[in-house]
Every structure is written in C-alpha cells, then in structure tokens.
N, C-alpha and C positions, 0 to 999 in steps of 0.2 A: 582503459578497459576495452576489451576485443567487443566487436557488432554482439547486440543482443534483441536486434530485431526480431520478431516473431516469437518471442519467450514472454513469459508471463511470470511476474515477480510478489511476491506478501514480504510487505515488512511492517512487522509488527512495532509501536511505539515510535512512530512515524510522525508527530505528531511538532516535535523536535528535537535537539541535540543530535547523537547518531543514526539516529532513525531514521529523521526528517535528510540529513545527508545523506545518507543511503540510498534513502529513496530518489531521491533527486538525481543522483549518481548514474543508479540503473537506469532508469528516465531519459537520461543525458545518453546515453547507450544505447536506447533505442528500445528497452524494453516496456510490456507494459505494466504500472506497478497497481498493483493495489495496496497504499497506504492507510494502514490499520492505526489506530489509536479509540480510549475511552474517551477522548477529549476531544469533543467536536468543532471547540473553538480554536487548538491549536491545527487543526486538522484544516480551518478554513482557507491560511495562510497558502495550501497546496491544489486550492480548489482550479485555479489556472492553468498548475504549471502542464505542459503537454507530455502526453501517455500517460498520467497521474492518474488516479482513480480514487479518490480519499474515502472510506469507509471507516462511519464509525464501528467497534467492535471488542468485546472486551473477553480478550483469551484464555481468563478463569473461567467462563461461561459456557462452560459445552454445550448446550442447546442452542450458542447463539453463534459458537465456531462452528456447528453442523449445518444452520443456517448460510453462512458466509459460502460455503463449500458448497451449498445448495446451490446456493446465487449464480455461483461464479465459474464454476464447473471446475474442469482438475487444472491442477497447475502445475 
C-alpha cells in the first residue's frame, strides 16, 4: 500500500475479521485510523497498536455518528 501519512481513516466494524485487518493495514501505511466497532471489548485488542484510535460507535445510530463527526472533525 502507497504512504498514507497525513490522511485520516474510519473503518467501520473494526473490531475484527476485515475490519480489524483493515484497519491495521492503513495504520501500517501510516494513516491515522479511527477504528469503529459496537464492541468495545473486541475494540480493546487495538488499544496499542500505533495511529490506531479505537472508538466505540454504532452506525445505526445517527445521533451518535453525528457525534463521532463532532469529535473528530472531517475526514
């Protein structure tokens, strides 16, 4: 994967399976991610890794993806 330093990443369901790869992926790239998932336990596993940014968050939720985007500004 090409530099993706100074980008900023969501990946939704993050948590594990392709998600949590994913995320790790772009991480490994140099981006910064913010890994989403409802599941804050599987979410903990990522609490380390570097540029990670593990957020719980759950994206039926609109009032609480408008929050996220509050948080976090644009991406």
């Amino acid at each position: 994967m090409a530099s993706l330093h100074g980008r900023t990443v969501v990946i939704t369901a993050a948590g594990q399976g392709i998600g949590r790869a994913s995320a790790l992926a772009f991480a490994a790239a140099g981006a910064t991610v913010y890994a989403t998932d409802v599941n804050e336990a599987a979410l903990a596993s990522l609490a380390g890794e570097k540029n990670v940014r593990p957020m719980k968050l759950d994206v039926l939720d609109g009032a609480a993806v408008a929050d996220f985007f509050a948080r976090v500004g644009r991406v």
